[in-house]
C-alpha positions in Angstrom: 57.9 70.3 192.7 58.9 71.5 189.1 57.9 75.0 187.9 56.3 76.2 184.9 57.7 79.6 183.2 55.9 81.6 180.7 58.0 83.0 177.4 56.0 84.9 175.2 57.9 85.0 172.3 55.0 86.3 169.6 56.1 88.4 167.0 59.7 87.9 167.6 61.4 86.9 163.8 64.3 84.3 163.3 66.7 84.0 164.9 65.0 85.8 168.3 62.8 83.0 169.5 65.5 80.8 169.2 68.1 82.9 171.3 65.7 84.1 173.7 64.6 80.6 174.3 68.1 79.4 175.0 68.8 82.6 178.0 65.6 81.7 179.5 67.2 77.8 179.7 70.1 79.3 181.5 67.5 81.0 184.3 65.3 77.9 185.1 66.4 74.9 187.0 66.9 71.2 186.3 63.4 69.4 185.9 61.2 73.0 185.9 59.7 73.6 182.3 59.6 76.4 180.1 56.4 77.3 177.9 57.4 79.1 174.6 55.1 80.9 172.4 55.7 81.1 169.0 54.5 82.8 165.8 57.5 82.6 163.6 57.6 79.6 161.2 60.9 78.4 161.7 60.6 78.4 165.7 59.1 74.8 164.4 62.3 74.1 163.1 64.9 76.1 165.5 63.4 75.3 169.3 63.8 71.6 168.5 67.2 72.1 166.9 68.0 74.2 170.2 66.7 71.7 172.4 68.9 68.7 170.8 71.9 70.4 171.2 70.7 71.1 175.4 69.7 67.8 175.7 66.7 68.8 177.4 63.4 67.1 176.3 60.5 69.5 174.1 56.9 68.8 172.5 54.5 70.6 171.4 51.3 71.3 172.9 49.8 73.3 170.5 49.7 74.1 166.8 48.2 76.7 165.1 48.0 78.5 162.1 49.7 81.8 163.4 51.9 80.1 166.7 52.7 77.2 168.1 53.4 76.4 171.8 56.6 74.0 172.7 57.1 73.0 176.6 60.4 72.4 177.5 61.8 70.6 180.5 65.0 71.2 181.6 66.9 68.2 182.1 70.6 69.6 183.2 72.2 72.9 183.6 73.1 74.2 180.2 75.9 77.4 180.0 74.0 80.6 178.8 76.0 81.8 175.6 75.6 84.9 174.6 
């Protein structure tokens, strides 16, 4: 059974959402899911970018004018940089 974890990343400016997103990876377990909230702009262009590189899988599930919501699902175990 996969779990669902909450990151609340409103507010948070380049390149936060991005790096927060990736430690939170590093805490969650193959096949549980990770829903990121967004307000900066370029999370739209950084969480995916993120995700490639993990090779875990993302969409969106919600796009607004002031946030956006990606769920991620963990697909390996990624190393934690940072």
């Amino acid at each position: 059974m996969s779990v669902t974890t909450k990151l609340d990343l409103v507010g948070l400016k380049c390149p936060w959402p991005a790096l927060k997103t990736r430690k939170a990876l590093g805490s969650i377990a193959a096949g549980d899911r990770l829903e990121v909230h967004c307000s900066d702009p370029l999370a739209m262009i950084d969480i995916p970018n993120l995700i490639r590189e993990t090779g875990d899988s993302v969409e969106i599930t919600e796009r607004g004018k002031d946030r956006v919501v990606f769920l991620i699902e963990k697909r390996q175990e990624t190393a934690v940089s940072g």
